[in-house]
N, C-alpha and C positions, 0 to 999 in steps of 0.2 A: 619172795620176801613177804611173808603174811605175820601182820600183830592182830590174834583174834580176828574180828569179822573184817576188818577192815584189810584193804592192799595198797602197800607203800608204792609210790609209783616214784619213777625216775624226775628229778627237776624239768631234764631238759625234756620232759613228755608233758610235765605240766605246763613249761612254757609253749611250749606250741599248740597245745589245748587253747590258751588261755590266749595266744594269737586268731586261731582259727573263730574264738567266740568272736572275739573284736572283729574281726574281719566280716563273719556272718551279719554283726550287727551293724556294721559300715553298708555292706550291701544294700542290708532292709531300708536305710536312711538315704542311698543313691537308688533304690528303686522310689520309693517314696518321692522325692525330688523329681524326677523324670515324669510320675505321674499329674504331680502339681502343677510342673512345665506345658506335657502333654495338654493338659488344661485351656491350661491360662492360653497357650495358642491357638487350642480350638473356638474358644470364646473369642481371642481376635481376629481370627478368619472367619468367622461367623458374623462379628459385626464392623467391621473395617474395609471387608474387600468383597466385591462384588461376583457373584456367583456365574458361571460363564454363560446358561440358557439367560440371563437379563443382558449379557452384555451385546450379546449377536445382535440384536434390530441394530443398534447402536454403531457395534465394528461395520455391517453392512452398509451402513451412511456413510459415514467419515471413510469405507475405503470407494465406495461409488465416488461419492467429492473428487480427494485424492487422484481417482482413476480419470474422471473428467476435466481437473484442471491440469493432469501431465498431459491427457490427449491433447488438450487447447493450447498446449506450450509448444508437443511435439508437432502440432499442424502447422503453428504459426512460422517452429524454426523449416519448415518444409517449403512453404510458402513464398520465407524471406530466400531460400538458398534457390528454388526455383526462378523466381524474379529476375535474381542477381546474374 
C-alpha cells in the first residue's frame, strides 16, 4: 500500500514501534539510574568502610585478646574441675 514516496503502515506496527521506543527510552533511564547508584556506593565504600590491608594489625589483636582470655577461662574451668 504505497501513496507516492511515502508507505502506509499497519496501526498495530505503529504501536509497537512506538512501544519498543518507549521501552528503549525506559532502558537508557534504568541504565542511567544503575550507574548513579553504582556511584553513590562506591563513594560510600570508599569513605565509610575500612579497607581490609588496614583492618588486619587491628583483627590480629582483638583475636590474640579473645584467644588469651578463652585460654584463661578454659585453664581456669580445668583447674576448678581437677581440684574438685
Amino acid at each position: 500500500m504505497t501513496d507516492g514516496n511515502s508507505v502506509s503502515r499497519h496501526p498495530a506496527i505503529v504501536r509497537v514501534e512506538e512501544r519498543l521506543k518507549n521501552q528503549g527510552q525506559t532502558l537508557e533511564r534504568l541504565e542511567q539510574l544503575i550507574k548513579d547508584e553504582n556511584a553513590e556506593t562506591r563513594l560510600e565504600l570508599e569513605t565509610h568502610y575500612v579497607r581490609s590491608e588496614i583492618f588486619e594489625p587491628v583483627r590480629l589483636v582483638v583475636y590474640g585478646l579473645v584467644g588469651m582470655t578463652l585460654m584463661g577461662v578454659l585453664t581456669a574451668v580445668i583447674a576448678l574441675v581437677l581440684r574438685g
